[in-house]
C-alpha positions in Angstrom: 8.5 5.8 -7.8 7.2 5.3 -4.6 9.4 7.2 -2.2 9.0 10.4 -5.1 5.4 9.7 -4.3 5.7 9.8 -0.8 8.0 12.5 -1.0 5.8 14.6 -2.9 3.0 13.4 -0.1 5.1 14.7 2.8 5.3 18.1 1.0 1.7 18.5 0.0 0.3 17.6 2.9 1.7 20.3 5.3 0.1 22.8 3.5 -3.2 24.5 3.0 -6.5 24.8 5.7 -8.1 21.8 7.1 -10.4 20.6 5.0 -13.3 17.2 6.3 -16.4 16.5 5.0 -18.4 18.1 7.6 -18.4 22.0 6.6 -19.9 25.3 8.3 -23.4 26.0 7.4 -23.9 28.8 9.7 -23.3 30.1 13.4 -25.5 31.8 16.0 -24.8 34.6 16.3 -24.1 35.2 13.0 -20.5 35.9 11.8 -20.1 39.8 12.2 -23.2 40.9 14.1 -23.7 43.2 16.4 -26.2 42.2 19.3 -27.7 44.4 21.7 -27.4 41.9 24.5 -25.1 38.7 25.3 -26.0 35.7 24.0 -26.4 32.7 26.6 -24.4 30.2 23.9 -22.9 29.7 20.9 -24.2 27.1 18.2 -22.5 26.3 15.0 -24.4 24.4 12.2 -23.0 22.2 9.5 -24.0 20.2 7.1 -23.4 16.9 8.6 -22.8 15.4 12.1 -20.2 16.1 14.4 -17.9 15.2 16.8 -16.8 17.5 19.8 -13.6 17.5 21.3 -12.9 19.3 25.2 -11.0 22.3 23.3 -13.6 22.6 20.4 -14.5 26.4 21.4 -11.9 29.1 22.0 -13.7 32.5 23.2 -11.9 35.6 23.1 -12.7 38.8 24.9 -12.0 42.4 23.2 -8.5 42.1 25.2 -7.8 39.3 23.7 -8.1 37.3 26.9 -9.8 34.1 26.8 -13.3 33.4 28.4 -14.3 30.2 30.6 -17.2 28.7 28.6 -19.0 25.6 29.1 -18.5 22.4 28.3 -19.0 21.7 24.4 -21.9 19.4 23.8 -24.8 19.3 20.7 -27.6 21.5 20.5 -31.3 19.3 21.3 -31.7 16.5 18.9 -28.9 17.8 16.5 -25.3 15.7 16.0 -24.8 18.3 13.1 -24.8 21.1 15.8 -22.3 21.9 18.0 -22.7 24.5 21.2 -20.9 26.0 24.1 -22.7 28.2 27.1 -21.1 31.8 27.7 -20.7 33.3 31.0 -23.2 35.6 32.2 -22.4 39.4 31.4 -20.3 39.9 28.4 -18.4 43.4 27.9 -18.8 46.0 25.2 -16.8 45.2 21.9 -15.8 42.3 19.5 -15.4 38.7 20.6 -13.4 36.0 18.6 -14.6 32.4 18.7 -12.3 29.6 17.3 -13.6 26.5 17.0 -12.6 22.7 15.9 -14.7 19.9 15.6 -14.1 16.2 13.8 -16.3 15.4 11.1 -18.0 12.6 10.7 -15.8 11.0 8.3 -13.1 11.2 10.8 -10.9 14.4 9.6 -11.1 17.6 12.0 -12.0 21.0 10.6 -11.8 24.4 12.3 -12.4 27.7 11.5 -13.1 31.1 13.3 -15.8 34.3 13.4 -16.2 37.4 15.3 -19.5 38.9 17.2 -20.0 41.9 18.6 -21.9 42.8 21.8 -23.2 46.6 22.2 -20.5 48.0 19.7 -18.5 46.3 17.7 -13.9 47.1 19.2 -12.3 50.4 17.9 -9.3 48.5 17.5 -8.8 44.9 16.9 -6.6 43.1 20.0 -4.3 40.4 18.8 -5.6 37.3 19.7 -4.8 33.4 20.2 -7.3 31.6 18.7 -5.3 28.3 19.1 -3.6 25.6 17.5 -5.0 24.5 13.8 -3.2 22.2 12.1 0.4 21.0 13.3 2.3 20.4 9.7 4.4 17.3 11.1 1.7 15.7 12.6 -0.4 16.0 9.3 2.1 15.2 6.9 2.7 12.0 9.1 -0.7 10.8 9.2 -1.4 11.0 5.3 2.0 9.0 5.0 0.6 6.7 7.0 -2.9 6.7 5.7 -1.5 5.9 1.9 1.0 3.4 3.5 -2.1 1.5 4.7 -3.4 1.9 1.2 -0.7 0.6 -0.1 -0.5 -2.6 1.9 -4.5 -3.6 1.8 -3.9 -3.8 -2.1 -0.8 -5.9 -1.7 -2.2 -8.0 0.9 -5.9 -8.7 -0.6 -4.2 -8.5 -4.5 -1.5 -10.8 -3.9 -3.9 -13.0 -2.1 -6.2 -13.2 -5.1 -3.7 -13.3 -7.8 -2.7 -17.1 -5.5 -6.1 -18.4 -5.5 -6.9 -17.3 -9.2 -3.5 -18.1 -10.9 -2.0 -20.9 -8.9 2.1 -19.8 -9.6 4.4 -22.1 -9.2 7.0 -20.0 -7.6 5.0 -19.5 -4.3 7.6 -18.3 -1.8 8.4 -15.2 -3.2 4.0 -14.5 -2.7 4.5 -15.2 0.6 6.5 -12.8 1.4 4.3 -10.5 -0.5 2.0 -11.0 1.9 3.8 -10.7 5.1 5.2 -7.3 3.6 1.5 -6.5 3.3 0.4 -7.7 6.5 3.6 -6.3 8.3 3.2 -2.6 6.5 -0.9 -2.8 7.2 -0.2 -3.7 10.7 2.4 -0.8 11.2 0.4 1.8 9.8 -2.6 1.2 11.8 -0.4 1.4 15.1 0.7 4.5 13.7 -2.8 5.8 12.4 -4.3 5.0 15.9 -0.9 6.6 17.7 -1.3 9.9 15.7 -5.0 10.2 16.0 -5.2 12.2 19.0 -3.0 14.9 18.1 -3.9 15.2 14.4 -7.7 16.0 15.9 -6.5 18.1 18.3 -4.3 20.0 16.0 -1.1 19.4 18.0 2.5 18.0 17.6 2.9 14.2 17.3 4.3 14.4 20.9 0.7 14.8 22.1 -0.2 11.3 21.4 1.9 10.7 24.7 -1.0 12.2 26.9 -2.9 9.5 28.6 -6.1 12.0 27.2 -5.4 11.4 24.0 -5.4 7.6 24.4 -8.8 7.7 26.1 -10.3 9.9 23.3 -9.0 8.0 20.8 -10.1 4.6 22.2 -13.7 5.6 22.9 -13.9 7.6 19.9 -15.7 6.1 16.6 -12.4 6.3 14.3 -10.5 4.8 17.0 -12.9 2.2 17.5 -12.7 1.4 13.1 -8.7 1.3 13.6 -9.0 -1.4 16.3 -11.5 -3.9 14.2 -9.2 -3.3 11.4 -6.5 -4.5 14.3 -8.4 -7.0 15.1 -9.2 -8.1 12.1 -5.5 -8.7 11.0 -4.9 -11.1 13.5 -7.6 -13.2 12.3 -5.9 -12.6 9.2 -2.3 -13.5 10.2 -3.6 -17.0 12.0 -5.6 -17.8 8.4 -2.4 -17.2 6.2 -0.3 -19.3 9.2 -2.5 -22.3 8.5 -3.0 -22.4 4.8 0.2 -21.8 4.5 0.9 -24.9 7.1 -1.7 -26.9 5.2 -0.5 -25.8 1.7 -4.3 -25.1 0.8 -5.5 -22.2 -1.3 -7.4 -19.7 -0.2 -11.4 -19.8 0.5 -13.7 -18.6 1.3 -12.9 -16.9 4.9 -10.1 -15.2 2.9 -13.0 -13.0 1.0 -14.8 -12.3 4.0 -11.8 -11.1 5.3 -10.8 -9.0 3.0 -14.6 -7.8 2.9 -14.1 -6.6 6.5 -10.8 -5.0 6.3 -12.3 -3.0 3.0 -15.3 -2.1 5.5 -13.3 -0.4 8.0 -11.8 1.6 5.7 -15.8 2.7 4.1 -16.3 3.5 7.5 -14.2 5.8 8.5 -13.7 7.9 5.1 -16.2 10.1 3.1 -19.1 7.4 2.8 -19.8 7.0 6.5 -21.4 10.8 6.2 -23.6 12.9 3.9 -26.7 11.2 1.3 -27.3 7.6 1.0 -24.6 6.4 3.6 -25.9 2.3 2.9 -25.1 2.4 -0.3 -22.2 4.5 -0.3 -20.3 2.6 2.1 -21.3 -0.4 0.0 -19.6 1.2 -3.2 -16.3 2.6 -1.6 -15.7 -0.7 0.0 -16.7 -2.7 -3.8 -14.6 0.3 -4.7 -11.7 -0.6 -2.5 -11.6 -4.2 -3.3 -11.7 -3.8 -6.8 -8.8 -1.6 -6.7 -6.5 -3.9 -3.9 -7.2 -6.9 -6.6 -6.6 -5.3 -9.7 -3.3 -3.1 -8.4 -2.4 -5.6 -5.9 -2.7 -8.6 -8.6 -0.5 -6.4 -10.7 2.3 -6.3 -8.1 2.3 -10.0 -7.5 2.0 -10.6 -11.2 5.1 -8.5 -11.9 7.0 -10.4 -9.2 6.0 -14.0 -10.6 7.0 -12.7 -14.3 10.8 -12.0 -13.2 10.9 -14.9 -11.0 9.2 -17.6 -12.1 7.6 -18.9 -15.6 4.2 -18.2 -15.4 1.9 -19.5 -18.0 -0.6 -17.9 -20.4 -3.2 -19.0 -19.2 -2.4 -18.5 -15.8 -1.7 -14.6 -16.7 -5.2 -15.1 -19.1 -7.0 -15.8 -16.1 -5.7 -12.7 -14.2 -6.2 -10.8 -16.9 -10.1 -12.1 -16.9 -10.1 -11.0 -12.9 -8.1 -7.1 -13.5 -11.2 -6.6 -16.1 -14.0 -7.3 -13.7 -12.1 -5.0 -11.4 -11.9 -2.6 -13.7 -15.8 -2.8 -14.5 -16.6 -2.6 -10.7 -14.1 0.2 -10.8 -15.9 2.4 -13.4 -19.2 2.0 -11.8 -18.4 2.8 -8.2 -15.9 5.6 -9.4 -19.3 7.3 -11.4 -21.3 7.1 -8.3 -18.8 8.1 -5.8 -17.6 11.2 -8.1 -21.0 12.4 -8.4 -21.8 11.8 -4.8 -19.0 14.3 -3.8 -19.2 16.8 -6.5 -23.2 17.1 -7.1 -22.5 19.6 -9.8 -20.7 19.6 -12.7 -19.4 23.9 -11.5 -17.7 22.0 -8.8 -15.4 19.6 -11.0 -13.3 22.8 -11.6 -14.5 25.3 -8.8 -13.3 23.3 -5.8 -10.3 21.5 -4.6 -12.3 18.3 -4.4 -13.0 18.7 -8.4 -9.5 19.5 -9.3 -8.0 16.5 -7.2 -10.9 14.1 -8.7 -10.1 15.2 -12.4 -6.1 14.7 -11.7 -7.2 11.4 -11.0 -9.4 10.5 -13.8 -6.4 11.3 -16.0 -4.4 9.3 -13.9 -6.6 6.1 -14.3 -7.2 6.6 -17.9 -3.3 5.9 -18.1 -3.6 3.0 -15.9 -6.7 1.8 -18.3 -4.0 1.9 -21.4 -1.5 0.4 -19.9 -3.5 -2.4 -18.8 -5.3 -2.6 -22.3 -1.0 -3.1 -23.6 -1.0 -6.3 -20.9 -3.9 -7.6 -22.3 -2.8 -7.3 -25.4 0.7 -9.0 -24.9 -1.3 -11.5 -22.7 -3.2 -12.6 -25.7 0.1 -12.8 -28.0 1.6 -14.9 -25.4 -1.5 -17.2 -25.1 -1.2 -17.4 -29.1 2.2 -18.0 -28.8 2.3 -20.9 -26.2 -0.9 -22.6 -28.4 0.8 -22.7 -31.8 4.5 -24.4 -29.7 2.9 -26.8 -28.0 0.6 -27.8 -31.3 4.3 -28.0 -32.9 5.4 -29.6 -30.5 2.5 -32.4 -30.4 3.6 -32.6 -34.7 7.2 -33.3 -33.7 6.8 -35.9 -31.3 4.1 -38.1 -33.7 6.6 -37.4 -36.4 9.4 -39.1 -33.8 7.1 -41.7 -32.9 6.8 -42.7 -36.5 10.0 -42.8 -37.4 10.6 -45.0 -34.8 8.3 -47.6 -35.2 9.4 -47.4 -39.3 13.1 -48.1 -38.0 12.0 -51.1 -35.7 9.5 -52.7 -38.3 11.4 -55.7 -40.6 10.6 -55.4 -44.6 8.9 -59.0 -45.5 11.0 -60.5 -48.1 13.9 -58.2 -48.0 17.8 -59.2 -47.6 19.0 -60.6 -44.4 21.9 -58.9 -42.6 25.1 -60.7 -42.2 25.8 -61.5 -38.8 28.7 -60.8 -37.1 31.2 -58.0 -36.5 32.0 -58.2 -40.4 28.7 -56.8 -40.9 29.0 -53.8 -39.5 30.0 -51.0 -42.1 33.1 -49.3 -41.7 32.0 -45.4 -41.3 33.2 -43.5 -43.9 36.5 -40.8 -43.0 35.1 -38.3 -44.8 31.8 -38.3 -43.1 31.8 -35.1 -41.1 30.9 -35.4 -37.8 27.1 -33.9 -36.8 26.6 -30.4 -35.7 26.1 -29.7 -31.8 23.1 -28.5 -31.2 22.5 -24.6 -29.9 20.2 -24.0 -27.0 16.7 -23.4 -28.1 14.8 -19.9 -27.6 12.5 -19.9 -25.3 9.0 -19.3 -27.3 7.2 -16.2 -26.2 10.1 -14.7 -24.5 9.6 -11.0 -26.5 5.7 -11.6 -25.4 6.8 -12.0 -21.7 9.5 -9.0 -22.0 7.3 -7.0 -23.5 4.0 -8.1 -20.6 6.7 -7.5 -17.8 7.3 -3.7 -19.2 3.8 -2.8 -19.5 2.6 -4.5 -16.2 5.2 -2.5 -14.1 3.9 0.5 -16.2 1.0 -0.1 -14.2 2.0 -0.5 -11.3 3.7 2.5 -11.4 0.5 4.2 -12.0 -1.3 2.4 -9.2 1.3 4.2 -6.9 0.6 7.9 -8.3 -3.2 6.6 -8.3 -3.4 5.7 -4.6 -1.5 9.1 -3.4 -4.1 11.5 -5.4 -6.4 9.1 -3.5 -5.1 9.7 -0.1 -5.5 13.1 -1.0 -8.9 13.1 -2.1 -10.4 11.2 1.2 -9.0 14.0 3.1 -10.3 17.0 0.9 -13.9 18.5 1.6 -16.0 17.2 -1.0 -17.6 19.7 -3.5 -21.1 18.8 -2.4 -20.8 20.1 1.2 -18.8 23.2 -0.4 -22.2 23.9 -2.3 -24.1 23.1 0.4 -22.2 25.0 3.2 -22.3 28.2 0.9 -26.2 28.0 -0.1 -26.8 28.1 4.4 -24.6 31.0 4.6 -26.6 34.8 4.4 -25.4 36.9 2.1 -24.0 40.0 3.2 -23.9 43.7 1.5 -20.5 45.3 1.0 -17.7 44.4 -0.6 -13.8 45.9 -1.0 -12.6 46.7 -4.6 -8.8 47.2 -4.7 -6.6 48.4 -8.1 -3.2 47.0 -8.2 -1.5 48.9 -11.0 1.7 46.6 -12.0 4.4 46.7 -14.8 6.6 44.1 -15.8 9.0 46.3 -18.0 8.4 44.9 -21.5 6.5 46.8 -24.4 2.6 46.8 -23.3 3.3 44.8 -20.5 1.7 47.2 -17.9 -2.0 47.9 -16.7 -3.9 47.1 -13.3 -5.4 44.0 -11.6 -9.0 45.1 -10.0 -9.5 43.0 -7.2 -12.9 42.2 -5.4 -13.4 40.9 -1.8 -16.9 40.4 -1.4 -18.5 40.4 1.6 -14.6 41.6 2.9 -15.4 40.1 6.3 -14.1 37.2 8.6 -15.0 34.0 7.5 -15.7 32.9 3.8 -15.6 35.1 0.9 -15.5 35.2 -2.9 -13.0 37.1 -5.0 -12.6 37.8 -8.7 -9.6 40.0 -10.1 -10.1 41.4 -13.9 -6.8 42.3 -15.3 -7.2 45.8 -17.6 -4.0 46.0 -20.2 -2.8 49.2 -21.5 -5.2 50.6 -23.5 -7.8 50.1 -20.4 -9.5 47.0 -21.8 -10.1 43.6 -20.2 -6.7 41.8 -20.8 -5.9 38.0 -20.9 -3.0 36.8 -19.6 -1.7 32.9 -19.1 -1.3 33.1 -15.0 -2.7 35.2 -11.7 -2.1 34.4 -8.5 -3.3 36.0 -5.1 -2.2 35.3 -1.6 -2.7 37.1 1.7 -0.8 37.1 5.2 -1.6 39.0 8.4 1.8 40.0 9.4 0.4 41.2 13.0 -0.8 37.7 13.7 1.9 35.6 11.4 -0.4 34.2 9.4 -0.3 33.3 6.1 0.3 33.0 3.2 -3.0 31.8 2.3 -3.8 31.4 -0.7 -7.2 32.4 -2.9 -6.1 29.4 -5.2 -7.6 31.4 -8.4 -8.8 29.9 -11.6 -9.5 31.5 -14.8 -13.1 31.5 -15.6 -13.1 33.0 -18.9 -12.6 36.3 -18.7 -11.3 36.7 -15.3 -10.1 35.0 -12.1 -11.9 33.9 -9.1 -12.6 31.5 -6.6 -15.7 31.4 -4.2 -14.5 30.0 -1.0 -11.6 32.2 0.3 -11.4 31.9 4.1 -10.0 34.7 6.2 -10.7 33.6 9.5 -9.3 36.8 11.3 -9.8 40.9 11.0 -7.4 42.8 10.4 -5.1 44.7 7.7 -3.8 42.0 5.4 -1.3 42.1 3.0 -2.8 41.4 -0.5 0.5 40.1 -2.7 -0.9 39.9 -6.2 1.6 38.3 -9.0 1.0 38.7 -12.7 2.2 36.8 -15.5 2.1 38.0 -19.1 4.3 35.9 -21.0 6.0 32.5 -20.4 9.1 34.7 -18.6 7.6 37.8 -17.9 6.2 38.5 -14.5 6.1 41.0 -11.5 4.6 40.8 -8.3 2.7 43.7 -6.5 1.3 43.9 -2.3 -1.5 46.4 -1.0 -3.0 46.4 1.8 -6.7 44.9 2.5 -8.7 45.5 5.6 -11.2 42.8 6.6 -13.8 43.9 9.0 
């Protein structure tokens, strides 16, 4: 399950644009104006603060050649602002500005715009606008982010589940936690190795620089990754001693695990955007909750196959996973409506889809643990009604005994002697071995071990969306970022006439680009059936690439929206003529795939 998970991680996470919580409010000039003079600088607004890095502007001339600008810096009293001087006399024509900046929730975002000065370019020169997201070096740092996931639950969970349930087979926890600490400690090197280049945009080789160790070190994520370091060092001398002293854990256990769930509040989404206190307080209840409750499970599956754990051992876990899941719910509802802020954005963004994938991912988790409670609760029955029978048999022993050893007053003396002694009879048959006893409760504990690795199986999948999610700009700053942007007249309406070759399986796809510039735009495609009506059909999809540039595909991730498709944040960060590859599906095995071409100005 897990390497599937991770496999599946690898895969998802070289695709598809950047994406932080910081996002582009607006940019001055504005994207696609034509100025009658130079501007001095550039400035960029978003919509929360910023960090700069020494590439963050890339300035292109009409030629394509690229300009000496300043060094990048904020605008006066602005950390959501980012600028960059110009050099003194501009030329006629277009100029290309990339850009890249780190949010302040630690994950970089980029994107690019065009200005014109005079005129706008007769033709457009290709251009280098730089490096935006190297796919290895992503793919290894959101391994390595849900590796660290992983191992806080399974260090703090199994932790917990040894304070709370005392096992007796406590060797095989121990190890737990040094798998824990080890894996934590491992992805943290690797995390602060990798976060150099994955801010920069480069291959993993650029972590070699000794630039990229100096940014990274004096940089505020860096700086989060080295107390979380530190802080498991403290860690690994507590365990060494208790461990030493054979003494549970205390109360400097909890406050470690309180910072290590800190570091990670404050260097995801709750460290920017509304109500920062309290969010960070909620994602790192939030995080706790989850490391005991999925962690807990882990080590509770473990002690099940290896050791005979009690019921009331597992009842008191079970008491702990259900205050987890109540701090769970309540964080979850503030943190989801923190980072949606409207209900559009649940299925109009990637942030909303992600979320709701993992709603229906924790309502499994929530049923599978409501089957261990359940079998926990047989068990507990179980283990109550044999040890009351036992009690019974053992006063039923005890009676007999004492019958057997008491004399009868006036009854008949035995003879002594060896004559006394009865012959035994020869055809007495001899008494029955007894078979092994069944262990009571063993279906209860069968059926507790199947349902508890049900779900921790589910914690897996759970943590991966997760990883996911902390890296995907949240739908609040999508809202936000489009209400700041001007809207802009024009649009391009394109007809894509296709045919699948079945009965009625032909019409057109009328696709709209709107404003049909560089930068962010909305689309919406109507498909029109035969008879020149509005047509339903069960799939649409819509990708573009600029072959001059090799870029692409990107895709304009559609959803239906009753009636027809659309999305409202597609992001063509060049001009240019584009290839437009629309591909229709009208039945379950019917579709066909047609390409136009789109300019964007």
């Amino acid at each position: 399950m897990l390497l599937g998970t991770l496999l599946v991680l690898f895969l998802l996470g070289g695709t598809g644009p950047a994406s932080a919580h910081a996002a582009l409010r607006g940019t001055d000039p504005e994207d696609g104006s034509v100025l009658k003079s130079a501007p001095r600088d550039i400035t960029l607004t978003f919509t929360e603060s910023v960090g700069l890095l020494e590439d963050s502007f890339r300035v292109l001339d009409p030629d394509g050649r690229r300009l000496r600008t300043g060094e990048p810096e904020h605008a006066r009293g602005g950390a959501e602002t980012a600028r960059v001087t110009l050099p003194a006399k501009l030329a006629e024509g277009t100029y290309t500005v990339a850009w890249r900046v780190v949010s302040a929730d630690s994950h970089p975002v980029s994107g690019a715009f065009t200005f014109s000065v005079g005129k706008p370019s007769l033709t457009t020169a290709t251009v280098d606008t730089g490096p935006t997201e190297d796919p290895a070096t992503k793919s290894l740092y959101n391994i390595a982010r849900y590796l660290a996931y992983l191992a806080v639950a399974l260090l703090i969970g199994t932790a917990t589940f040894m304070a709370v349930c005392r096992p007796p087979d406590a060797p095989v926890l121990h190890r737990l936690l040094k798998a824990g600490w080890w894996t934590l400690l491992g992805a943290t090197l690797a995390l602060l190795v990798l976060r150099a280049p994955y801010e920069s945009g480069e291959g993993p080789l650029g972590a070699l620089s000794a630039d990229s160790v100096t940014r990274t070190l004096t940089g505020r994520p860096g700086e989060v990754l080295l107390a979380r370091l530190a802080l498991l060092l403290v860690a690994a001398l507590y365990l060494l001693r208790l461990a030493r002293l054979r003494k549970p854990f205390g109360w400097a256990g909890a406050a470690l695990a309180v910072g290590l769930a800190v570091t990670w509040a404050a260097g995801e989404h709750a460290s920017a955007g509304i109500q920062v206190p309290v969010a960070m307080t909620s994602s790192a209840l939030h995080l706790l909750a989850t490391a005991v409750w999925l962690g807990g499970l882990t080590a509770l599956l473990v002690t099940l196959y290896r050791a005979r754990l009690t019921p009331a051992a597992v009842t008191r876990f079970s008491r702990v996973a259900f205050v987890s899941v109540t701090v769970l719910v309540v964080t979850g509802v503030y943190q989801s409506w923190r980072g949606l802020g409207s209900w559009d954005a649940l299925t109009g963004t990637t942030y909303g889809r992600l979320l709701t994938l993992k709603l229906a991912a924790v309502v499994l988790l929530l049923g599978a643990a409501a089957l261990s409670r359940r079998w926990t609760a047989r068990l507990a029955t179980v283990d109550a009604e044999t040890a009351e029978t036992a009690e019974t048999a053992e006063a039923v022993v005890e009676a007999e005994a004492a019958v057997r050893e008491k004399v009868p007053v006036g009854g008949p003396s035995l003879p002594e002697g060896p004559e006394a002694a009865p012959e035994p009879s020869a055809a007495e048959p001899p008494e029955p071995e007894p078979s092994a006893p069944v262990e009571a409760g063993s279906e209860q504990r069968s059926a507790l071990r199947r349902s508890v690795l049900a779900e921790v199986a589910v914690g897996a999948a759970v943590l991966a969306v997760t990883t996911l999610l902390t890296s995907t700009l949240p739908g609040r700053a999508v809202a936000e970022a489009a209400a700041g942007t001007p809207a802009v007249v024009g649009a391009s309406v394109t007809n894509v006439p296709f045919d699948v070759g079945t009965p009625g399986g032909h019409g057109k796809v009328q696709v709209t680009i709107d404003p049909g510039r560089v930068g962010d735009n909305s689309i919406e495609a109507l498909v029109y059936g035969p008879d020149g009506g509005v047509s339903v059909v069960p799939e649409l999809r819509i990708s573009f690439t600029l072959p001059a540039k090799d870029i692409g595909p990107v895709d304009a991730e559609l959803t239906d929206k009753g009636g027809y498709w659309g999305n409202s944040f597609l992001n063509l960060p060049i001009a240019g003529k584009w290839e437009m590859k629309v591909t229709v599906r009208t039945t379950e095995v019917d579709q066909v795939s047609e390409t136009r071409t789109v300019v964007i100005r």
